[in-house]
TORVEXBA-446667 format. One line per 4 residues: for each residue x, y, z negated of C-alpha. Coordinates in steps of 0.02 Angstrom, whole numbers, plus 50000, padded with zeros to 5 digits. Layout:
N
X Y Z ~ ...
END
This chain:
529
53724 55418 42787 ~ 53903 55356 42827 ~ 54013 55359 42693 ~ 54208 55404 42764
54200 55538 42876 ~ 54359 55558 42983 ~ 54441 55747 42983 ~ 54500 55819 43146
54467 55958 43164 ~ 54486 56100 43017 ~ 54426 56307 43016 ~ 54527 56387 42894
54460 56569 42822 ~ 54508 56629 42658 ~ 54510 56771 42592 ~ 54628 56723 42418
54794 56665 42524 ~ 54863 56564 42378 ~ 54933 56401 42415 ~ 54859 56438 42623
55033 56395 42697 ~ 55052 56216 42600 ~ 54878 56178 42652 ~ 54895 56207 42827
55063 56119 42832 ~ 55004 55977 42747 ~ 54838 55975 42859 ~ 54945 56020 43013
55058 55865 42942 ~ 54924 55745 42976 ~ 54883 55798 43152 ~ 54720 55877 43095
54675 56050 43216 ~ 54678 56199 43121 ~ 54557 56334 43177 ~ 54562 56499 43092
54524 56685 43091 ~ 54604 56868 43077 ~ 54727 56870 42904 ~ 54727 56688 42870
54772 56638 43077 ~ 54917 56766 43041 ~ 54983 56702 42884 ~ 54959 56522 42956
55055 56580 43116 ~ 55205 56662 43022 ~ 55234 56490 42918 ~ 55267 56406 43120
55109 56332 43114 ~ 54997 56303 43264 ~ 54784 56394 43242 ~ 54681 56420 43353
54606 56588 43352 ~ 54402 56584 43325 ~ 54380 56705 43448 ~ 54451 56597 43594
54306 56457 43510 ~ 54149 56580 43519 ~ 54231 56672 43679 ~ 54211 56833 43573
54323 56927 43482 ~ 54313 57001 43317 ~ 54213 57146 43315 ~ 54123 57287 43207
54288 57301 43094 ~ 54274 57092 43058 ~ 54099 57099 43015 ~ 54055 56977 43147
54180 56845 43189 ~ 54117 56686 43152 ~ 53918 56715 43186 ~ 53914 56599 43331
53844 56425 43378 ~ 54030 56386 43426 ~ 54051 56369 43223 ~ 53880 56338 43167
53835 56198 43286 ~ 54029 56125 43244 ~ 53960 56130 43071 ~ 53791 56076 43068
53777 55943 43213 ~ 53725 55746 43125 ~ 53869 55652 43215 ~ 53749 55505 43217
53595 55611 43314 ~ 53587 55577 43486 ~ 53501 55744 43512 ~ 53625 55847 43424
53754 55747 43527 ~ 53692 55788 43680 ~ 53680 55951 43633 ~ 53858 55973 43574
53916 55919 43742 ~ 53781 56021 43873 ~ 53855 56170 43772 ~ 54052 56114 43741
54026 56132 43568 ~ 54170 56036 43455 ~ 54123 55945 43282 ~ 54220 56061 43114
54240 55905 42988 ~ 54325 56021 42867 ~ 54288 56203 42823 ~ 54402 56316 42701
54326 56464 42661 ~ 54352 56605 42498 ~ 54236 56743 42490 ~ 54280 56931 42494
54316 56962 42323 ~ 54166 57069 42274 ~ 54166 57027 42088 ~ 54351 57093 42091
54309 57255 42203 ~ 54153 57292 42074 ~ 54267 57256 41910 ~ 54401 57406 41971
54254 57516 41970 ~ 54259 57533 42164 ~ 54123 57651 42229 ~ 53951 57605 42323
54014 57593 42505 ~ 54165 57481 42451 ~ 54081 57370 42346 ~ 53966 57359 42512
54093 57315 42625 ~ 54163 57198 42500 ~ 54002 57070 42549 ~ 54029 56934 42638
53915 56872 42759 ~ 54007 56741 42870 ~ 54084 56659 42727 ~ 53924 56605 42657
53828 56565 42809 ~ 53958 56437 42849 ~ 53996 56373 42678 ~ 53794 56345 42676
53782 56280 42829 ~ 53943 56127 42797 ~ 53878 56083 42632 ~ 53734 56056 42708
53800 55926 42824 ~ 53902 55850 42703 ~ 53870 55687 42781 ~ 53999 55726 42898
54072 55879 42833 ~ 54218 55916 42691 ~ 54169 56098 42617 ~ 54316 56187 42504
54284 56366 42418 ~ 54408 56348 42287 ~ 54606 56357 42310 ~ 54602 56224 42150
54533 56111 42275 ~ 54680 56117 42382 ~ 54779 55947 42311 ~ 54631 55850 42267
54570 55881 42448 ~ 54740 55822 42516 ~ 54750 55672 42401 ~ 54594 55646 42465
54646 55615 42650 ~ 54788 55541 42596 ~ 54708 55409 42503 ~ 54570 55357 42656
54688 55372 42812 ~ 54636 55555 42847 ~ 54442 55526 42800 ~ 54346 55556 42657
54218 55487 42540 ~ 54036 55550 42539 ~ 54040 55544 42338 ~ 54176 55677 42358
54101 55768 42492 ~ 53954 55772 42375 ~ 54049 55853 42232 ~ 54123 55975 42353
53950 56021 42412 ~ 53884 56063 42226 ~ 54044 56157 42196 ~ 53996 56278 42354
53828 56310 42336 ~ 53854 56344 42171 ~ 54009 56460 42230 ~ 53881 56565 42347
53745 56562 42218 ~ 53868 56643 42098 ~ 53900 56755 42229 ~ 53759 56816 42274
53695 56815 42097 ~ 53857 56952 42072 ~ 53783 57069 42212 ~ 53596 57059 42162
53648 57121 41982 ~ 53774 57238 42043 ~ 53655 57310 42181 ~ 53521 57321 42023
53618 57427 41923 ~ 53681 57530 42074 ~ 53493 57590 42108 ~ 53419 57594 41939
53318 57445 41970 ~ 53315 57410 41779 ~ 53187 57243 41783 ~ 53210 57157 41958
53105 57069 42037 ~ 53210 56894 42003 ~ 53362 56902 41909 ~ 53490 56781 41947
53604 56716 41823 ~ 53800 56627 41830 ~ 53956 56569 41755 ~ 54127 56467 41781
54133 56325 41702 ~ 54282 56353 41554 ~ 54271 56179 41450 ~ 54176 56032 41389
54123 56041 41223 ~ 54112 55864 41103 ~ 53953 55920 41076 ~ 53828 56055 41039
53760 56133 40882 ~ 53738 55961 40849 ~ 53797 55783 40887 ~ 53653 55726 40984
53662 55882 41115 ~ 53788 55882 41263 ~ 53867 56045 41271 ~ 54009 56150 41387
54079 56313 41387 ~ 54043 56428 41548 ~ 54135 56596 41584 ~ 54040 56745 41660
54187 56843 41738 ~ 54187 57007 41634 ~ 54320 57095 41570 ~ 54255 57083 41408
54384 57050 41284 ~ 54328 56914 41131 ~ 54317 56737 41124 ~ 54300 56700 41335
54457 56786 41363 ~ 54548 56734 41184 ~ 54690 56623 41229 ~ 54722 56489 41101
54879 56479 41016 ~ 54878 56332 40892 ~ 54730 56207 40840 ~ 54600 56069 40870
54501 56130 41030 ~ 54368 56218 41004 ~ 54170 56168 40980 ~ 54012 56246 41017
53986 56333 40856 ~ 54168 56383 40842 ~ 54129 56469 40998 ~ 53969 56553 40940
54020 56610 40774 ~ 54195 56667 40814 ~ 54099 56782 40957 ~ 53996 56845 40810
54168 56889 40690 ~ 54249 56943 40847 ~ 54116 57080 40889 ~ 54060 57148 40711
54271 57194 40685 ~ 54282 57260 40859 ~ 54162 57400 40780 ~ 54306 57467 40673
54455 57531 40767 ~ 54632 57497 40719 ~ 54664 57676 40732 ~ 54537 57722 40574
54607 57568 40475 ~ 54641 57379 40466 ~ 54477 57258 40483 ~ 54401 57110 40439
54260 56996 40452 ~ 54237 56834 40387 ~ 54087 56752 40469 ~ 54006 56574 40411
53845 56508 40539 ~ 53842 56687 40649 ~ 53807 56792 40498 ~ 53939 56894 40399
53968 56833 40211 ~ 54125 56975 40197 ~ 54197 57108 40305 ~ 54329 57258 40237
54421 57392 40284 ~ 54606 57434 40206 ~ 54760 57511 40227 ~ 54838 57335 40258
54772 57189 40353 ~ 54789 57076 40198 ~ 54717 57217 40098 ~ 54550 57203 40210
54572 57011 40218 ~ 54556 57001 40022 ~ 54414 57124 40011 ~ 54325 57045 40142
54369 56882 40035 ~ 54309 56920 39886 ~ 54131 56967 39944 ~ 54070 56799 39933
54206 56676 39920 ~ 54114 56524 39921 ~ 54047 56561 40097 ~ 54192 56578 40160
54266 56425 40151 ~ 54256 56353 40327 ~ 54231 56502 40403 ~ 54292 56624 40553
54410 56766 40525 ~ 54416 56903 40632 ~ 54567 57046 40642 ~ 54552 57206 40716
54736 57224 40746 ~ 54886 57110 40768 ~ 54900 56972 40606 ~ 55057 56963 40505
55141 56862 40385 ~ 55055 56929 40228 ~ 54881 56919 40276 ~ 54924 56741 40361
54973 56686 40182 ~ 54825 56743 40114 ~ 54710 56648 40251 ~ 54813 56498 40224
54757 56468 40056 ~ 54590 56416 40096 ~ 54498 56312 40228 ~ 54460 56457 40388
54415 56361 40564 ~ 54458 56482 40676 ~ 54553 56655 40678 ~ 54545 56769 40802
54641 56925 40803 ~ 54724 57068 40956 ~ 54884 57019 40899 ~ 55006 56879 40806
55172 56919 40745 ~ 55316 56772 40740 ~ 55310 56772 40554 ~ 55130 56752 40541
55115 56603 40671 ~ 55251 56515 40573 ~ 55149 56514 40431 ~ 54993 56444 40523
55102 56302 40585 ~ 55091 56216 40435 ~ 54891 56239 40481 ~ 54901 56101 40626
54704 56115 40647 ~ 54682 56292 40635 ~ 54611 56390 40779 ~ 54729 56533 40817
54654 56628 40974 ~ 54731 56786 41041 ~ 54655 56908 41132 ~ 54683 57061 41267
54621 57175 41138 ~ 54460 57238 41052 ~ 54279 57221 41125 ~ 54204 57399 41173
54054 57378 41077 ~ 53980 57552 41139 ~ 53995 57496 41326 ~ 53829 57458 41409
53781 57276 41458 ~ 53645 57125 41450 ~ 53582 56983 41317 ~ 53511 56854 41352
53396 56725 41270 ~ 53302 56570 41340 ~ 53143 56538 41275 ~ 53030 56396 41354
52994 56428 41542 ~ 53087 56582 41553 ~ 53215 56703 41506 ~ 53217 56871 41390
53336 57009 41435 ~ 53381 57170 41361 ~ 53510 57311 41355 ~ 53678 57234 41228
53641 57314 41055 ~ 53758 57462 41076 ~ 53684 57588 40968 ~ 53809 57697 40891
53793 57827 40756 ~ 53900 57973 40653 ~ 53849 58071 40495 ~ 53774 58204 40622
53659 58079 40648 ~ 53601 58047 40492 ~ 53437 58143 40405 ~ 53450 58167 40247
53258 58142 40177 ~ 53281 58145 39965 ~ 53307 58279 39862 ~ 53482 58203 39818
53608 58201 39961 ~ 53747 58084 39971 ~ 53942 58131 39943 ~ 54055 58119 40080
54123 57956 40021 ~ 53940 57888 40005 ~ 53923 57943 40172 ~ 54050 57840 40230
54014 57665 40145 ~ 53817 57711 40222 ~ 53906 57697 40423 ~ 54015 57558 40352
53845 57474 40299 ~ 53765 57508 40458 ~ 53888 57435 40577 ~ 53877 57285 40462
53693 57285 40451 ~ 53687 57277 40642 ~ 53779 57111 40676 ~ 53683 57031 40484
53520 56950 40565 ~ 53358 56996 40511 ~ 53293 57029 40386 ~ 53475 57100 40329
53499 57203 40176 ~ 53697 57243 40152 ~ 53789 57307 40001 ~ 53947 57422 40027
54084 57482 39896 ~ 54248 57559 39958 ~ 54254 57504 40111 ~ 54207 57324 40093
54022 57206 40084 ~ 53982 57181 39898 ~ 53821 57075 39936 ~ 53760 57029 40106
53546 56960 40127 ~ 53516 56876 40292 ~ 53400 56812 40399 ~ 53266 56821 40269
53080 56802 40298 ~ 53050 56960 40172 ~ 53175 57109 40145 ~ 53121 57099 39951
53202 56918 39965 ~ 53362 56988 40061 ~ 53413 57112 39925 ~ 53373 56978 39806
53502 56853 39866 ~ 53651 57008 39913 ~ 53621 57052 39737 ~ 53625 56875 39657
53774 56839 39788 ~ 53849 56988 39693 ~ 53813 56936 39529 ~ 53892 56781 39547
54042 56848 39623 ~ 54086 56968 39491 ~ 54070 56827 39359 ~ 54205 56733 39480
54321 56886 39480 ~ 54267 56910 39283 ~ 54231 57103 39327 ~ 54131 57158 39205
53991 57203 39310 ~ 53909 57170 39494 ~ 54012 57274 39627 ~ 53835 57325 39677
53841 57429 39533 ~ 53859 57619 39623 ~ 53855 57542 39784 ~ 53773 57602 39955
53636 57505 40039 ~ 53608 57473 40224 ~ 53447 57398 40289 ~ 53408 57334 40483
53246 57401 40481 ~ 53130 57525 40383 ~ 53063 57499 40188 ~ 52879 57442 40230
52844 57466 40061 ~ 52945 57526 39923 ~ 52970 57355 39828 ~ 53128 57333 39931
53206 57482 39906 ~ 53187 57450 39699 ~ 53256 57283 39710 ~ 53418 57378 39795
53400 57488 39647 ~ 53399 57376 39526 ~ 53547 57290 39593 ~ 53618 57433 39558
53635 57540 39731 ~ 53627 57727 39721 ~ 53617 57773 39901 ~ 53525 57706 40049
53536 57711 40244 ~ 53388 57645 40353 ~ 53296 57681 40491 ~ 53126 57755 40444
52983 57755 40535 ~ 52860 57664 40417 ~ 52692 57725 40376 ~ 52721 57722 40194
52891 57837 40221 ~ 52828 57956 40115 ~ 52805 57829 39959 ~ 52971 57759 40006
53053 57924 39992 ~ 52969 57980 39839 ~ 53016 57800 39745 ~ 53178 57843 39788
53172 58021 39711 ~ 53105 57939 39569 ~ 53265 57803 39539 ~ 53384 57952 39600
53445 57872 39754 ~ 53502 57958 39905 ~ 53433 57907 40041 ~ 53447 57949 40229
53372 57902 40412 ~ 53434 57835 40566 ~ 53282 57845 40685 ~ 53364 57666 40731
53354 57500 40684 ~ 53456 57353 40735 ~ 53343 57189 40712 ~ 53458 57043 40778
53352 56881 40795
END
């Protein structure tokens, strides 16, 4: 395998024109033939530049509205011939077939046509087929052959020639060959998933999975694991799409955790009131509603202070100068919020390794979509945990019903309960966590620890009881037996939301007659492993 490979001879076919003019100058510039196809020969011709039409290559022209232009051995053979096989020599010249040392080629943009919300036969016509085969087909040769799919390639492909007297190295015909056929595995991994949906096909046969790479990370949960940061090309607004205003970069479990904070306060909309979450290792140790920002901030604050020291605060609408203030004072790693005023991002300033990300608004946490999880040797998948419910939703199953206002810290205690992992028992007064259990191996224990969180809390605030006291409590998953439910009651909790379901409802329900608690059923449970 040789290692410089001269370039002569280049076919140009994009679909993205950016930056197609400077290439083909520059390429033109070094005496290199330019070969090219229908937009891209046009745009190339209008800039004075000299291209060779395919067709006049393959001795057909385009046909079927474009769908087949560059099918052809003309191309293929140009592409795939071993320049140091006597056979495919010989070949080349019985059949007048000329070497392509460098391909160009950008892909219909099919992710783009299925994100506007194009319909079937659009998003069909929006496949490439040529652009692939050939892109396969030089990578494959990249003994001989330079393979570009991405515009950001342009200079470094130019430097490139530059720096070897119009040739180029196989270690960076190499890279270029990765970078393609992981391009066109990307691709093709968009269609399968979009073609899925399209018919129903809920569990395909193979599933295909890809993303852009966005940044290295130092590291991953830990020091000993290398770690990076890969996009997946939604539209999804939260952490992937955050831009980041101020700060040290971000690491791995910034990333994670600030994904948690940034979907649990995406469940509140600005509309209904301001939001917050304060999240410390993927699990909320405050969130708050208020009629101010900093009103939620301090709410969500003074739910378990000492957890939140180092943590991630979330904002459901744009951050100000008071509720800046108030993060200031302690130690937060990252905030992420839809907006920053001026004022507030003078304050943070001062904050030279605080993470301020912004982002293009609020995650639509209703909107369908797929988790994922790798376990070994494979992958689980399911539907995103949208599950949404009102107070028409609710059943009311004691003989005591809950007020209006108890109605409303029992949704507020749900949506928290849902992002809390399991086993999660949350505690809700006024609009803001008292006392949040997670990821216990017993719901008994989970109530426990809200409620001692709470205890310890109110001693902090010197109130002269637990904020649990007259609160409402939100479990993930049904009472198995009724112990749970009296260790909420004990802490003090005089109405309960949870899912139902268990065998022993009807012991459940009749304990909580007994303590006087309200109590009412989802018929859903949000478990989050």
């Amino acid at each position: 395998m040789t290692n410089l490979a001269p370039v002569r001879r280049a076919l140009i076919s994009v679909s993205d024109k950016t930056g197609l003019t400077d290439l083909g100058r520059a390429l033109s510039d070094m005496g290199i033939e330019i070969l090219s196809t229908g937009g891209s020969a046009a745009a190339l011709r209008a800039a004075g530049l000299t291209v060779t039409d395919v067709a006049e290559v393959t001795g057909f022209p385009e046909m079927m509205d474009g769908r087949v232009k560059t099918l052809h051995p003309m191309v293929h053979g140009g592409l795939l011939a071993l320049r140091d096989n006597a056979m495919h020599l010989a070949a080349m010249e019985e059949h007048g077939i000329a070497p392509i040392d460098l391909l160009v080629v950008n892909l219909y943009p099919f992710e783009e046509t299925v994100a506007k919300g194009a319909d079937y036969d659009t998003c069909i016509e929006n496949i490439d087929i040529g652009g692939p085969a050939m892109i396969r087909a030089a990578a494959k040769n990249h003994a001989f052959v330079t393979t570009v799919v991405d515009v950001e390639d342009y200079a470094a492909v130019l430097a490139e020639l530059s720096a070897n007297n119009g040739h180029t190295t196989l270690a960076f015909r190499q890279k270029l060959a990765q970078i393609a056929y992981a391009r066109t595995g990307a691709y093709d991994a968009a269609v399968s998933t979009w073609m899925a949906a399209a018919i129903g096909e809920e569990t395909p046969r193979r599933r295909v999975f890809a993303g852009t790479f966005a940044q290295a990370l130092r590291y991953g949960e830990n020091a000993h694991q290398k770690a990076a940061f890969y996009t997946d090309g939604s539209d999804r607004p939260g952490v992937a799409l955050a831009r980041q205003l101020q700060g040290k970069e971000l690491s791995y479990n910034n990333i994670n955790d600030t994904d948690a904070a940034f979907e649990l306060v995406s469940e509140f909309l600005p509309s209904d009131s301001a939001a917050c979450a304060i999240i410390k290792h993927a699990n909320p140790c405050g969130v708050a509603t208020g009629t101010t920002l900093a009103e939620a901030y301090q709410k969500a604050f003074d739910c378990d202070r000492t957890s939140a020291f180092g943590g991630i605060v979330a904002l459901n609408s744009t951050l100000d100068k008071a509720t800046a203030q108030r993060i200031a004072e302690i130690f937060t790693e990252v905030v992420i919020a839809p907006g920053v005023d001026d004022d507030a991002r003078d304050v943070f300033a001062a904050k030279k390794n605080l993470r301020l990300l912004l982002t293009p608004g609020l995650a639509n946490t209703a909107a369908p979509g797929l988790a994922y999880r790798q376990v070994s040797g494979g992958m689980l998948v399911q539907d995103r945990d949208n599950g949404h419910l009102g107070m028409d939703d609710l059943k009311v199953v004691t003989k005591k019903a809950p007020t209006d206002a108890q109605m409303r810290d029992l949704l507020f205690a749900w949506k928290v309960a849902k992002h809390v992992k399991s086993n999660a028992i949350v505690y809700v007064k006024d609009g803001a966590t008292v006392g949040v259990g997670a990821g216990q191996m017993s719901r008994v224990d989970s109530a426990m620890i809200a409620a001692k969180k709470a205890e310890r809390m109110a001693d902090a605030l010197g109130l002269p009881q637990p904020l649990t006291i007259g609160s409402a409590v939100a479990s993930d998953a049904f009472f198995p037996f009724a112990d749970g439910l009296m260790e909420a009651a004990a802490a003090g909790a005089s109405c309960v939301i949870q899912p139902g379901g268990s065998m022993r409802d009807d012991e459940v329900i009749a304990a909580a007659d007994a303590a006087g608690l309200a109590m009412v059923f989802t018929g859903m449970r949000h478990f989050r492993h």
